[in-house]
N, C-alpha and C positions, 0 to 999 in steps of 0.2 A: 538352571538347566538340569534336565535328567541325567543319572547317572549313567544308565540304560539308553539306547535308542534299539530296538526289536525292529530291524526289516524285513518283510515277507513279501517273498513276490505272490501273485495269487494270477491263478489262471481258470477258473472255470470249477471253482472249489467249491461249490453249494452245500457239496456234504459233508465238507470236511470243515471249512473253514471256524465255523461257531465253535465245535470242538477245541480247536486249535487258540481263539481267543481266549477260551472258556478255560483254559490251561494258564497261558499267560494273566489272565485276571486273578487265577488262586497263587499267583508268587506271593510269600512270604517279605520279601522284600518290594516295593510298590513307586519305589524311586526310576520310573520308567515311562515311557515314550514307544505307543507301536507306529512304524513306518509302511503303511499298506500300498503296495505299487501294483496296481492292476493293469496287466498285461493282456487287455484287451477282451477279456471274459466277453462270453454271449449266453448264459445261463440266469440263473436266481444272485450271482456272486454279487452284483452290484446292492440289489435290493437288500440283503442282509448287512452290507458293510456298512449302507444307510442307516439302517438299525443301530449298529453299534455304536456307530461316530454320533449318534442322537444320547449314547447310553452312558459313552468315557469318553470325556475328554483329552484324554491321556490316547485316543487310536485320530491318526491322522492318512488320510488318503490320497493316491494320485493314481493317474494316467501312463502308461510308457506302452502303447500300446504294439503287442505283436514284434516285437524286439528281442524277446527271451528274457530266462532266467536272470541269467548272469549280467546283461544289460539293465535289469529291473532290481538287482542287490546295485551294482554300482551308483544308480540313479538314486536310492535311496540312501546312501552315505553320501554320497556328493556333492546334495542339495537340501534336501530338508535335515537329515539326522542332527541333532543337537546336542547329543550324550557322545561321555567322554570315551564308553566303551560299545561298541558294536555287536548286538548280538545276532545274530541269522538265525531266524525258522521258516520251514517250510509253510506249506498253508494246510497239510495233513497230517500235522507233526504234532506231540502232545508233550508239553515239560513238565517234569516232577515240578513240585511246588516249593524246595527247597536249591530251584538251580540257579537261579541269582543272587540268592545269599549265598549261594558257594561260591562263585563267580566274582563277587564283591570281595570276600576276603583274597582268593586267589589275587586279586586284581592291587588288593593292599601294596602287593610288593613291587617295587616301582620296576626291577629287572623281568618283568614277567611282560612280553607284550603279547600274547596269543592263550587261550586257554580253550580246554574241552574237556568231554566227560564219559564215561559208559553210556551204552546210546543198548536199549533193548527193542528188537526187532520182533514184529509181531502180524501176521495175518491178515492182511485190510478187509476181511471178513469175520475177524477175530476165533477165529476156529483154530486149534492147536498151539502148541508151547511156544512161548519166550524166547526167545535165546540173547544171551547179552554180550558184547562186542568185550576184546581184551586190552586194559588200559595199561602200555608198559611204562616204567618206571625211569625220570628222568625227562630232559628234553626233548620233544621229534627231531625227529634227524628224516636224511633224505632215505638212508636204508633202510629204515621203516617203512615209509612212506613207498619206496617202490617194489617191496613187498605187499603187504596185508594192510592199506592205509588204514590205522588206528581212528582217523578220525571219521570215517565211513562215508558220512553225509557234511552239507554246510550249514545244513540246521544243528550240528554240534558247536559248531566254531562261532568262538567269540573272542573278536581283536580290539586294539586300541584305535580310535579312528583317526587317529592325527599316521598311525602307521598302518592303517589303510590306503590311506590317500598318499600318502608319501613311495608308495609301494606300485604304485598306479594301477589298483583293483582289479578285479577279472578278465581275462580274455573274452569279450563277447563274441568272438568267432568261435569257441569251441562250444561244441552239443551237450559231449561228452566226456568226462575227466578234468570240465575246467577248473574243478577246485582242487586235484591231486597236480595241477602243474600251477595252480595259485601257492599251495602249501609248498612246492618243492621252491618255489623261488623267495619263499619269504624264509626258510632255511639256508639255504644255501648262502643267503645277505646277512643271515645273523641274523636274524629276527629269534627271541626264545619264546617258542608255543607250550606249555606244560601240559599233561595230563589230568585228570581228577577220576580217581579209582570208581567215585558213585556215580550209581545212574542220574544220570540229567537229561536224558530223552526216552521217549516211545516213538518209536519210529516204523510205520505201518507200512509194509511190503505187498508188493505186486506180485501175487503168483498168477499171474494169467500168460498167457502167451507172450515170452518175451527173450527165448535165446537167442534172435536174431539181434536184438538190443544188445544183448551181454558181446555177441562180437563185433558190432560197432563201438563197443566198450572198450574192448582190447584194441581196436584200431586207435580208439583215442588215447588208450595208454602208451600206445606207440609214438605217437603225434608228440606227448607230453617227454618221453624218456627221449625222445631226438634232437628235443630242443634243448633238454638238459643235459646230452653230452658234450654242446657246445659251452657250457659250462665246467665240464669236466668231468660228469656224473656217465660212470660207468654201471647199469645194472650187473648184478651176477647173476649165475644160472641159477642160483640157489632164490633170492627174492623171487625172477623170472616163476620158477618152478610153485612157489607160494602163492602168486597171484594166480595162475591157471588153476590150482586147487580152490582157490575163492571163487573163482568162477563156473566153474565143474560144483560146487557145492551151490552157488547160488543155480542153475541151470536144474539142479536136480528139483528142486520145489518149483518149477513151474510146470505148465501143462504138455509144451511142446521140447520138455527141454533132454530128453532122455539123450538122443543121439548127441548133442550138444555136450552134454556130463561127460560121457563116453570122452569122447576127441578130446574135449581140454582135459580128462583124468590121465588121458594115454599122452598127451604130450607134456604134462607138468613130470610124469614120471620118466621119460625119456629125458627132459631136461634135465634132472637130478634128485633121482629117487631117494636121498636120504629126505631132502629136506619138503619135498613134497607129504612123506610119509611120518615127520615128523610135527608135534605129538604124535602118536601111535593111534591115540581117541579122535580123532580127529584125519590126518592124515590117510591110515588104514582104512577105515570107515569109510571113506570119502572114494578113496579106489575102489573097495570093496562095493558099495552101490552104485557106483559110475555103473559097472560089470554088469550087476543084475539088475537094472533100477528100469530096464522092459516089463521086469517081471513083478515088481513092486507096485501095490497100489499104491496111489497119488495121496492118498493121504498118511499113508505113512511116510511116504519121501518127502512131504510137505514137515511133518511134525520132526521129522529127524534132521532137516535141513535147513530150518526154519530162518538160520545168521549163516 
């Protein structure tokens, strides 16, 4: 059996997907298994996957059609996956070539059941700077988590699949946040997720028109922090105040998203301007463009906004 089982949902990935294989194919470590769950594609997606499944043995294919994401990761642990350890990428997403051998040793220590890495955000037109996410030091915890989720995306996350399935896997009703209310409930049970300081992803961002996303975003993080106060999980104003600047920053690098910056800068600051504004590089910055980011061109908002 693989050490590895790679699930990917794939929706209509023509242009991305090859990339995305093409990534996983240069692991350094080669003890692995991709899980390809095609959610119903109507593009080139099928024809190329034909290709690959001709090319490696090691890429295995299915159907879960028009069900979503988070329906289409579950289906692929549930049923075929056969490795001990589960890794999720997206089908846009590009891995350093050195993140399963990190992953592997991480994975050594038997008290470790979840891990993740630096994840660097970049452009889906590749036009402007990097920016790379911050990995803090120690186990995720929920106050993390309902601040600035560290682990951004679920193409970071890789767990053990005996504590997947034990865990009963994503919510396929949520659109949006269902892996920040996946991560708060496998904390909150004890489950130990760790960090890993280096980058282990490239993860290509959408600046097109999408502040209205970002506020069905925040509706889903609501949905997500509601269910966890029946748990006992109180957000503070101070996390509150952190994600509305995540959001005000993400909002700035899109095309419609100026007024959007604006509203979540001026409400994470009402919430609790210390921690809003704290870093100062970051915080300040982030108000201070909310402010003017009418008068900003887009490409600079883009490059300066980038994560």
């Amino acid at each position: 059996m693989p050490r590895f089982s790679i699930v990917i949902p794939v929706f209509n990935a023509e242009a991305t997907i090859a990339e995305t294989l093409d990534a996983i194919a240069a692991q350094t470590v080669a003890d692995w298994e991709v899980i390809l769950v095609d959610d119903g594609s109507t593009d080139g997606t099928a024809a190329i996957l034909r290709e690959r499944l001709r090319e490696d043995s090691r890429l295995r294919a299915f159907r879960n059609p028009g069900k979503g994401p988070s329906a289409a990761r579950n289906f692929g642990v549930s049923k075929p996956a056969r490795g001990d350890i589960i890794a999720f990428c997206d089908a846009d997403d590009m891995w350093e070539p050195e993140k399963l051998a990190r992953l592997d040793r991480m994975f050594a220590d038997p008290g470790i059941d979840g891990a993740y890495g630096q994840v660097a955000f970049f452009p889906g037109d590749r036009r402007g700077a990097m920016r790379r996410s911050t990995v803090p030091g120690g186990a995720l915890t929920a106050e993390m988590l309902m601040g600035e989720n560290p682990v951004c995306t679920m193409s970071n996350l890789s767990i053990r699949r005996s504590v997947f399935r034990a865990q009963g896997g994503l919510d396929e009703t949520m659109v949006y946040n269902e892996d920040l209310d996946f991560l708060i409930r496998l904390v909150t049970r004890g489950i130990r997720i760790v960090g890993d300081p280096a980058l282990h992803i490239r993860y290509r961002t959408d600046n097109g028109g999408l502040s209205s996303r970002l506020v069905a975003m925040r509706d889903g993080r609501r949905a997500v922090l509601a269910r966890a106060k029946r748990s006992g999980l109180r957000p503070s104003r101070a996390q509150e105040a952190v994600f509305l600047r995540h959001l005000a920053r993400r909002a700035l690098r899109t095309e419609d998203g100026t007024r959007a910056a604006l509203r979540f800068a001026l409400e994470g600051l009402a919430t609790h301007p210390r921690a809003f504004l704290s870093p100062v590089r970051r915080g300040l910055a982030t108000a201070v463009a909310a402010l003017v980011s009418p008068a900003l061109p887009r490409p600079l908002r883009r490059a300066l906004f980038a994560a």
